[in-house]
Every structure is written in structure tokens, then in C-alpha cells.
MMTF fields as JSON, N, C-alpha, C and O atoms, coordinates in Angstrom:
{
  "mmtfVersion": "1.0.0",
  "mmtfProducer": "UNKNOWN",
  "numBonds": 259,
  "numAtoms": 260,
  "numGroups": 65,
  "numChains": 1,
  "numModels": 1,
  "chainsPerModel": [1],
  "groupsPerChain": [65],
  "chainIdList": ["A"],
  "bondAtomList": [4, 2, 8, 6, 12, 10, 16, 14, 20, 18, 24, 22, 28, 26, 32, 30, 36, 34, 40, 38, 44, 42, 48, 46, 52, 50, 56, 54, 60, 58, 64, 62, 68, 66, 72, 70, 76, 74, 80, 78, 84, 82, 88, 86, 92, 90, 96, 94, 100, 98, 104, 102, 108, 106, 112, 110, 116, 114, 120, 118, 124, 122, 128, 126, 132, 130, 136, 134, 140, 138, 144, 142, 148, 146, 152, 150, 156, 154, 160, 158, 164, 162, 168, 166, 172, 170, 176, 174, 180, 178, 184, 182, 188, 186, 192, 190, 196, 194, 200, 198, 204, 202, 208, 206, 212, 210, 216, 214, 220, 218, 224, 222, 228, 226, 232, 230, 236, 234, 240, 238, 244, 242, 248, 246, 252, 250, 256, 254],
  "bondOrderList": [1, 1, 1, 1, 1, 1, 1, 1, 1, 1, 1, 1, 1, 1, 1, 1, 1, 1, 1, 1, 1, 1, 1, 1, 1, 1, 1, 1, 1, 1, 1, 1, 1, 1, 1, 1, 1, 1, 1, 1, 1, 1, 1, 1, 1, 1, 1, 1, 1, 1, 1, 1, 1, 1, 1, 1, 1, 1, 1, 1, 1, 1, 1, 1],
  "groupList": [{"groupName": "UNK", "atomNameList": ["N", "CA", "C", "O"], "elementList": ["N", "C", "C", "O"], "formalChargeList": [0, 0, 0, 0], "bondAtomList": [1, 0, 2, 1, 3, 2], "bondOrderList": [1, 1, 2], "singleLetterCode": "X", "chemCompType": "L-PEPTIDE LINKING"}],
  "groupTypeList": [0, 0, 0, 0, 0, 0, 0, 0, 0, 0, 0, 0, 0, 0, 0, 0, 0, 0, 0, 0, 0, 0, 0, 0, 0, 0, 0, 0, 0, 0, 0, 0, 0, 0, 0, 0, 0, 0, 0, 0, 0, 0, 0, 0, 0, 0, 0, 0, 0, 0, 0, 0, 0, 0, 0, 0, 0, 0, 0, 0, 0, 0, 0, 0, 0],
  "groupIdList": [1, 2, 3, 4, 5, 6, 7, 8, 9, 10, 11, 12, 13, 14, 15, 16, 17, 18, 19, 20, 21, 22, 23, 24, 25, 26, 27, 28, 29, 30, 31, 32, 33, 34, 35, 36, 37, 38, 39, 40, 41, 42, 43, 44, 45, 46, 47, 48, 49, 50, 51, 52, 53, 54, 55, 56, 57, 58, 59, 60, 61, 62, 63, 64, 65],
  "secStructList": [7, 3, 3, 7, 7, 7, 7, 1, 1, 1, 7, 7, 7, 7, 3, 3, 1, 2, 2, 2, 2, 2, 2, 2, 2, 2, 1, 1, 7, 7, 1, 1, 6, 6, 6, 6, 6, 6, 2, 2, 2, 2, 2, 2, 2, 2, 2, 2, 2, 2, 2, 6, 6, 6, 2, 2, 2, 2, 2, 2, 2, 2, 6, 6, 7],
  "xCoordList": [15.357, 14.198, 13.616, 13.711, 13.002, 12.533, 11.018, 10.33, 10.637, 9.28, 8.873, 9.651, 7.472, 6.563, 6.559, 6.47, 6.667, 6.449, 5.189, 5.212, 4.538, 3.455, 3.465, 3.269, 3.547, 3.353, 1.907, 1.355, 1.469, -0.165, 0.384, -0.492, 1.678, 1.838, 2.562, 2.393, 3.554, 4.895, 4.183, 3.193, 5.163, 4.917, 5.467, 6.045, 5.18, 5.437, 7.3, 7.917, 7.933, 8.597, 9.637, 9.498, 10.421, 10.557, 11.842, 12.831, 12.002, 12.926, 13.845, 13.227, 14.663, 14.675, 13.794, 13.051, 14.008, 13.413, 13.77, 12.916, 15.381, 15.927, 15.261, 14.712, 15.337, 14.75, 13.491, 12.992, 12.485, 11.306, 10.8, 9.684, 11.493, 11.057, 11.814, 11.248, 12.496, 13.061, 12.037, 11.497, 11.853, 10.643, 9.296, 8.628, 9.069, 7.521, 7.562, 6.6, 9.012, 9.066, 8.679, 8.341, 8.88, 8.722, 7.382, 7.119, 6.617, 4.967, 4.363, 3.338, 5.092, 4.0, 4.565, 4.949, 4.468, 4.712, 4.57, 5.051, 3.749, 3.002, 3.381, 4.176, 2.2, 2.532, 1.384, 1.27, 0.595, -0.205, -0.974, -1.607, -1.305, -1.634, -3.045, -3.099, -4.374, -5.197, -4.643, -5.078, -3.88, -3.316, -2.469, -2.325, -1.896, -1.693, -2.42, -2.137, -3.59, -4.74, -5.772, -6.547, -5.695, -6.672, -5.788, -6.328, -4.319, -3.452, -4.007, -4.574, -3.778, -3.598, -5.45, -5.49, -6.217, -7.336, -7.565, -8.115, -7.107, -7.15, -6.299, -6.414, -5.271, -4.575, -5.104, -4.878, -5.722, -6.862, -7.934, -8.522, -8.09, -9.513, -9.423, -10.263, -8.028, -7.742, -7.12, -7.306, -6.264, -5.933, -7.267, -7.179, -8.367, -9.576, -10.179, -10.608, -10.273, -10.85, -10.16, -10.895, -8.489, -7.756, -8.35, -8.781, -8.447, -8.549, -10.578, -11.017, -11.183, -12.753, -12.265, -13.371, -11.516, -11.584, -10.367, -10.074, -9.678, -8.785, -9.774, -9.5, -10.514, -11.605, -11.893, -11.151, -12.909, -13.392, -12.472, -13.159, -11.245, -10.795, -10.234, -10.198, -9.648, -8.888, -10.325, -10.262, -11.455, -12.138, -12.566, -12.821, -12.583, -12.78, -11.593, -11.934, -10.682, -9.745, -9.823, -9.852, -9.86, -10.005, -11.211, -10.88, -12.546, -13.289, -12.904, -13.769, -12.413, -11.969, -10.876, -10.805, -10.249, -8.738, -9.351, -8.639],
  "yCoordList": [8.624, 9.429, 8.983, 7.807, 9.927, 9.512, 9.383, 9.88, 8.321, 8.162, 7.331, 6.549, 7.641, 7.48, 5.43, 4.683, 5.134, 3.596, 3.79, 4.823, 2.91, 2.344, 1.646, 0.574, 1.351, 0.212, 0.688, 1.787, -0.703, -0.829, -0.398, -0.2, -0.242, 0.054, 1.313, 2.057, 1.377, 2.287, 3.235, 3.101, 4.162, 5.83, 5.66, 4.694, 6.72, 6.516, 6.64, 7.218, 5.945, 6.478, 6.962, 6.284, 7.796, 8.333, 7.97, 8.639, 7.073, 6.201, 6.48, 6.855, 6.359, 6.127, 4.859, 4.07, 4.862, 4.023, 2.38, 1.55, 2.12, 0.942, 0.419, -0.682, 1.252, 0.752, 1.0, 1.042, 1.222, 1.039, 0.05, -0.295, -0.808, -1.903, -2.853, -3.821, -2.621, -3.919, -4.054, -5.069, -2.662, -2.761, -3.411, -4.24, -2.821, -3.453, -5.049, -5.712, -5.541, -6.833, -7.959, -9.133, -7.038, -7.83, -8.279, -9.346, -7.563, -8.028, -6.626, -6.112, -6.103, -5.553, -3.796, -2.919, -3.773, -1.93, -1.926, -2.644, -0.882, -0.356, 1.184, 2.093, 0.865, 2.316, 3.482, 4.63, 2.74, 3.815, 3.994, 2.939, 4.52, 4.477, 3.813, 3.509, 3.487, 2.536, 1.316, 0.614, 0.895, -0.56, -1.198, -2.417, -0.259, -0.378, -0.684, -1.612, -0.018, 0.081, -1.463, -1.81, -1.931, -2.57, -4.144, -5.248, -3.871, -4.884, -5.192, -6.243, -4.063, -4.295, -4.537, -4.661, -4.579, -4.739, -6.255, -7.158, -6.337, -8.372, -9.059, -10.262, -8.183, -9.599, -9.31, -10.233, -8.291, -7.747, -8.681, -9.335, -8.704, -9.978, -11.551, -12.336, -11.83, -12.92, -13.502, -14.549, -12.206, -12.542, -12.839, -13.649, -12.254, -12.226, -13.542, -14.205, -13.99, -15.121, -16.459, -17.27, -16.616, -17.09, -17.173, -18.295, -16.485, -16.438, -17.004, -17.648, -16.626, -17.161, -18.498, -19.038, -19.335, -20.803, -21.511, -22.655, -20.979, -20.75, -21.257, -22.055, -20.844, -20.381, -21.337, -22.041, -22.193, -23.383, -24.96, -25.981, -25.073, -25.661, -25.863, -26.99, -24.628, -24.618, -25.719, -26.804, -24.738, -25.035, -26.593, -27.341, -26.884, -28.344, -29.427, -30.567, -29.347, -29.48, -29.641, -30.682, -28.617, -28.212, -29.734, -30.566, -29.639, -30.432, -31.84, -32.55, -32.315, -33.722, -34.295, -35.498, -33.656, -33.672, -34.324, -34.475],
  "zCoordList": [-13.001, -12.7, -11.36, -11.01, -10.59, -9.288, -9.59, -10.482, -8.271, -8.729, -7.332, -6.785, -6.827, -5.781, -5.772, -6.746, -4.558, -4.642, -2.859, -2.191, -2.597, -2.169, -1.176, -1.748, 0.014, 1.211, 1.65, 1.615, 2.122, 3.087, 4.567, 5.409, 4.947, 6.075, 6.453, 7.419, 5.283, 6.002, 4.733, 4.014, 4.871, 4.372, 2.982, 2.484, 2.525, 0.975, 1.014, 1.908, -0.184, -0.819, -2.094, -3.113, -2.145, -3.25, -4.096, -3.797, -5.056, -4.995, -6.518, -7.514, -6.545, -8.023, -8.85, -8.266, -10.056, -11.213, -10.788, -10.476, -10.868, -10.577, -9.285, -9.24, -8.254, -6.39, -6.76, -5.636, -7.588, -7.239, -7.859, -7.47, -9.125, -9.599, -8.342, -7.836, -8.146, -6.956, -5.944, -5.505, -5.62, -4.419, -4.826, -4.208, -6.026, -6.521, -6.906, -7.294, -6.69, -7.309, -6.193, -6.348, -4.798, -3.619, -3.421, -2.867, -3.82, -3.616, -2.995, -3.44, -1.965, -0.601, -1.018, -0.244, -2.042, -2.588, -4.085, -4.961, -4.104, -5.243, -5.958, -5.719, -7.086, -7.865, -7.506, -7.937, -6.559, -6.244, -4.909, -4.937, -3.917, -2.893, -2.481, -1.29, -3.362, -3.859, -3.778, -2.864, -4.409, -4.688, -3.483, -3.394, -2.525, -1.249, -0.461, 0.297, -0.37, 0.384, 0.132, 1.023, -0.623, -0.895, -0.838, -0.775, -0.882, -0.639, 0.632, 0.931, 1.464, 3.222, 3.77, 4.994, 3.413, 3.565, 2.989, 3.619, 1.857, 1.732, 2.585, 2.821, 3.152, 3.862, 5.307, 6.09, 5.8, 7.222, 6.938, 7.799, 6.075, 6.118, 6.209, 6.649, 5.61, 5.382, 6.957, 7.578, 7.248, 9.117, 10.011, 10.935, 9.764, 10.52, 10.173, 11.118, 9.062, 8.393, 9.22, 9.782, 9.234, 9.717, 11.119, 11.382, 11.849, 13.332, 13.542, 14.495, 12.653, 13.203, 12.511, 12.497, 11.988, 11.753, 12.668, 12.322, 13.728, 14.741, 15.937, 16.833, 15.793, 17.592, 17.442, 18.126, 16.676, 16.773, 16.798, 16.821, 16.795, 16.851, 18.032, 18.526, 18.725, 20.072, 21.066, 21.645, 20.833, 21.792, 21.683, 22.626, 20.365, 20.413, 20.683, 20.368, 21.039, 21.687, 22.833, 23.491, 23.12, 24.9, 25.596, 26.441, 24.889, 25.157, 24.671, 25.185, 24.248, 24.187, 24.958, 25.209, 25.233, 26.484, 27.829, 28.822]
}
């Protein structure tokens, strides 16, 4: 049976049964376009989060050299 699978990035697609549990097994594809969405928005925050605890370090660096 064919059936809809989910990425936060790439386009939907339409897979059989067997390739869409393989796909959903990977982590980064879903059963619904919500669950995509909200994937790619935690790891957008978590990159941003990453980078404001990034800044303060370079620069303190810089000043002790």
C-alpha cells in the first residue's frame, strides 16, 4: 500500500509501506507534515542556541591571546 512520509526539509513523499517505515526509522521523516514541522523548528532553535553560546567564547579567546 502507498502512503505519504514527511521531511522538515525536502518535499513530501509517496512511498510504499516497507520504504516508509525504513524512512521513518531514520529519525528526520514523518507521518505527518506537523511532526515535520515542529522537528525542523527544534533543531532551528537548538542551531541558534548553539551559536549565542559560540559568540561568547570566540571573543573571550580573542581577548586573552
Amino acid at each position: 500500500m502507498l502512503t505519504c512520509v514527511y521531511h522538515p526539509i525536502d518535499d513530501v513523499r509517496v512511498v510504499e509501506e516497507d520504504e516508509a517505515e525504513r524512512l521513518r526509522a531514520s529519525g528526520v521523516w514523518f507521518d505527518s507534515p506537523t511532526e515535520a514541522k515542529q522537528y525542523r523548528l527544534k533543531v532551528e532553535e537548538e542551531i541558534k542556541n548553539e551559536s549565542k553560546d559560540e559568540v561568547p567564547k570566540a571573543k573571550s579567546k580573542g581577548k586573552t591571546l
